[in-house]
N, C-alpha and C positions, 0 to 999 in steps of 0.2 A: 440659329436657324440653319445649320449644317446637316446635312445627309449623306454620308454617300458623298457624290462629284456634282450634288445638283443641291444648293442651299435653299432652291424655292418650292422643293417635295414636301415639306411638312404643311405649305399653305393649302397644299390640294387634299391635307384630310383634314381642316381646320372643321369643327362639324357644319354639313350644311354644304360645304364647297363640292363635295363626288356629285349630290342633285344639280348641284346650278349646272355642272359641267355636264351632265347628261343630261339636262333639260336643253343646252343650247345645242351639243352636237345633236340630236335627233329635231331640233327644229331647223337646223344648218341642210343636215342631209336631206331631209323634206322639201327643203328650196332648191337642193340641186337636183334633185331627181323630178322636179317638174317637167313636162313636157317640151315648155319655151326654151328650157335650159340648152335642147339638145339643137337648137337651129338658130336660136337667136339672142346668144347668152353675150356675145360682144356689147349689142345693143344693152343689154342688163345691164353690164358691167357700166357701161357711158353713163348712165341713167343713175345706179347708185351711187356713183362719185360724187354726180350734180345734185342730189339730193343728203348727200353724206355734207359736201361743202356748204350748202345752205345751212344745216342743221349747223352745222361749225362755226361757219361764223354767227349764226342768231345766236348762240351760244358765250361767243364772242362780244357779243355789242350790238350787231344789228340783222335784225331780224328781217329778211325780206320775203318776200311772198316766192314760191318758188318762181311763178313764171313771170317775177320782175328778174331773178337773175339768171334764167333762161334768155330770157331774148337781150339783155345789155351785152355791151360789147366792151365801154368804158368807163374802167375801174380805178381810177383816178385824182376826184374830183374833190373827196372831204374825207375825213379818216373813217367816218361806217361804211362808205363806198369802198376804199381800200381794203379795207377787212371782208370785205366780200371778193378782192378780187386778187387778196392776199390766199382766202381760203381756196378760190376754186383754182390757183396758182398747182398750191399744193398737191390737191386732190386729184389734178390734170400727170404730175409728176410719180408722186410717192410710190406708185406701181411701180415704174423703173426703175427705181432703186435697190431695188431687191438684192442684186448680185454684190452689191459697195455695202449693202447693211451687214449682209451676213460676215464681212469682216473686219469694217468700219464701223458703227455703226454711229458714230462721234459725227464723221464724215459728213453721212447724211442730216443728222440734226443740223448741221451748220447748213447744208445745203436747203433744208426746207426753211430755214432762218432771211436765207440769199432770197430763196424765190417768194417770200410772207412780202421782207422791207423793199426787194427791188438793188440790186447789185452795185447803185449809184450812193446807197445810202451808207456812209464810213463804219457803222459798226454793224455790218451784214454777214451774220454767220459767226460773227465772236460773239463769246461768252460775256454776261456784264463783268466789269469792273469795280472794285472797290468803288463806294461813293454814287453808282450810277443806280439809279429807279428801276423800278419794275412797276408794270402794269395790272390793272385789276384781274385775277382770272374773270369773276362775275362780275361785270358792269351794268348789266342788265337784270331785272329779276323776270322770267319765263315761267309760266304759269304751267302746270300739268294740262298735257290733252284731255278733252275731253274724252271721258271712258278708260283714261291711262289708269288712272287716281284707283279708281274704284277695280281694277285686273288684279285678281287672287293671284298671285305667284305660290308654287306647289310648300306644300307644309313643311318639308325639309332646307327650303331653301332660304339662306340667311335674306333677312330683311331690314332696311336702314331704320335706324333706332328715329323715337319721334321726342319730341320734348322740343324744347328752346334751340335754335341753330348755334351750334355752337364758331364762336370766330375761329379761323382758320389761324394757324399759325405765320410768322413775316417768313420770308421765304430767307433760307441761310445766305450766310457769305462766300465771296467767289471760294477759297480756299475748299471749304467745305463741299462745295458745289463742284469744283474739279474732283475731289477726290471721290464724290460718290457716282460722279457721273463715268471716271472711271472704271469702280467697281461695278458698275451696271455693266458697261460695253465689254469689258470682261467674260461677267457672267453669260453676256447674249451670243459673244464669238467662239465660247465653250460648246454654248448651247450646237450652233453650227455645226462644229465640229464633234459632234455626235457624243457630247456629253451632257447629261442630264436629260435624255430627250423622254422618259416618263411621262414629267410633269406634263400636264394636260394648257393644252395654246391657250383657254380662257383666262387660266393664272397667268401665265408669265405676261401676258397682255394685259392685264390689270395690273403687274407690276408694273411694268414699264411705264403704261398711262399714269398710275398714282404718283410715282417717284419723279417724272417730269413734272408733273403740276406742284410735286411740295418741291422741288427746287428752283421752278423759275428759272432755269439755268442762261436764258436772254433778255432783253429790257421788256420786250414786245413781244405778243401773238402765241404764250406759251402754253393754252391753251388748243389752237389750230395743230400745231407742234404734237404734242404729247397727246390730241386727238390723232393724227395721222401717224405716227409713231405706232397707237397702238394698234390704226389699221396695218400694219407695214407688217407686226407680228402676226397677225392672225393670217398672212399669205403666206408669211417665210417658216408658220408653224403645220402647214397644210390643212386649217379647220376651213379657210374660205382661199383658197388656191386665186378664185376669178373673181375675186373681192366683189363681193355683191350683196353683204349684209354689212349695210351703213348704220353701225350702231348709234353713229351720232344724230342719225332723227333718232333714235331712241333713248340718248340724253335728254334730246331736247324734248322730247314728250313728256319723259318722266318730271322736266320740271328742274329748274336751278336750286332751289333749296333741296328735291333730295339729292342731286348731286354735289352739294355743298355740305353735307350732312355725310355721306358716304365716303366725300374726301377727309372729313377730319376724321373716321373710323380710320380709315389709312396711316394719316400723319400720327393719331395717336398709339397705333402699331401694336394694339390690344390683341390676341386673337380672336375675340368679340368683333372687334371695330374691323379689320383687314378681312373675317372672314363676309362682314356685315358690304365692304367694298367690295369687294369678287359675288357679292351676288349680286347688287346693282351693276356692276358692267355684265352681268351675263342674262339680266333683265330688259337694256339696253340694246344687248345686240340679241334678244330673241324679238325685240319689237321692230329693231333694222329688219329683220327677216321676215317678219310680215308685211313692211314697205315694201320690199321686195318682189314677195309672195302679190303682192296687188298689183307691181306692175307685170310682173307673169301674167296676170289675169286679164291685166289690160289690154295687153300683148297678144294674148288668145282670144279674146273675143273681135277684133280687129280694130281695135281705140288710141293702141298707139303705132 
């Protein structure tokens, strides 16, 4: 998968992948060119994270209503609470990071790891160990929104295969898990530094999301992680600058079986299956963008 100085160019003409990425830039630029955008885009930005971190952690295990985890304050109490307050931990952070990603990018995964368990907790921010667990990515099964299910996505764009769910592979060994997670932060501090910059933010964002979820690379929350990870790209790639399409309600809409469906396209690294994932995450975050687009609207009519 070599090109050039950028090994993830060939995923951007897998067929199917140029629509999905033109279908989400012009539904990205549509949301910043709204009118709200131009006076009250801070407030947008507060609002996607709180509903990106919801989406995240339902995703994760528990699923709360948004305006229960609006008005709580204490995240605490039992582990679906904590994952709620592991998630909005993150989502509160992962913007500032931006400057430490673009040459760490290790750094911060450890750092969103610290802020998921809580800095008390002994293996906060390291990587598992020989012998040590990993957590369910899906412990919950989430049902498609209603009207998600039944949205024609455009005729060029890859679609997640249907059939029997396939099980997802055991997530590798630390060995393995240092060394790719290596060649990732590699790949992404290149990117930085002005090499590969082609490839279009929807891909490398899909990489990064998939490749953290097949490695599991912590015991816990790798999931939150490699959802936030792949917001982190899509700022430091300039497609959502003011992070304001929270793709993760658009996981969460689309439903845990096709996101469990789209990660084993991934893990099995078909160009079928990979390009079948990069159009689920860019299905994902055109449906962020219409959360978004409603609270713009919310916003303009004077309701929030």
């Amino acid at each position: 998968m070599s090109t050039g100085t950028d090994p993830l160019a060939p995923l951007a003409q897998l067929p199917g992948v140029p629509d999905a990425v033109a279908e989400v830039r012009k539904a990205v630029d549509r949301l910043y060119g709204h009118r709200v955008m131009r006076r009250r885009a801070a407030e947008v930005t507060s609002e996607s994270a709180l509903r990106g971190a919801r989406a995240s952690a339902a995703l994760a295990g528990s699923d709360w209503p948004l305006e229960e985890v609006r008005r709580r304050s204490d995240f605490g109490a039992d582990p679906e609470t904590r994952t709620v307050g592991a998630a909005l931990r993150i989502a509160a952070e992962a913007g500032q990071l931006l400057s430490i990603w673009r040459h760490s990018p290790l750094q911060v995964l450890a750092r969103l790891h610290l802020l998921a368990v809580g800095d008390a907790d002994p293996v906060a921010g390291r990587p598992r160990q020989a012998g040590e667990g990993v957590e369910d990515l899906f412990p919950l099964e989430l049902k498609p929104a209603e009207g998600v299910a039944a949205e024609v996505a455009p005729a060029a764009v890859p679609t997640t295969p249907t059939g029997p769910v396939p099980a997802l592979s055991a997530a590798p060994g630390p060995e393995e898990v240092a060394a790719r997670l290596d060649q990732l932060s590699r790949l992404l501090v290149s990117r930085a530094e002005g090499q590969g910059v082609g490839t279009p933010a929807l891909v490398v964002s899909s990489v990064v999301h998939g490749e953290l979820l097949a490695l599991r690379p912590f015991g816990s929350y790798n999931g939150l992680i490699a959802r936030a990870a792949a917001r982190i790209v899509l700022i430091a790639e300039g497609l959502d600058p003011k992070s304001i399409c929270p793709a993760e309600v658009g996981l969460m809409e689309l439903g845990t079986e096709a996101y469990r469906r789209a990660l084993a396209g991934y893990l099995a690294g078909t160009p079928e299956g990979l390009a079948a994932w990069i159009g689920h995450c860019g299905r994902a975050l055109r449906l962020g963008v219409r959360e978004s687009t409603a609270v713009c609207e919310a916003m303009q009519r004077g309701m929030v």
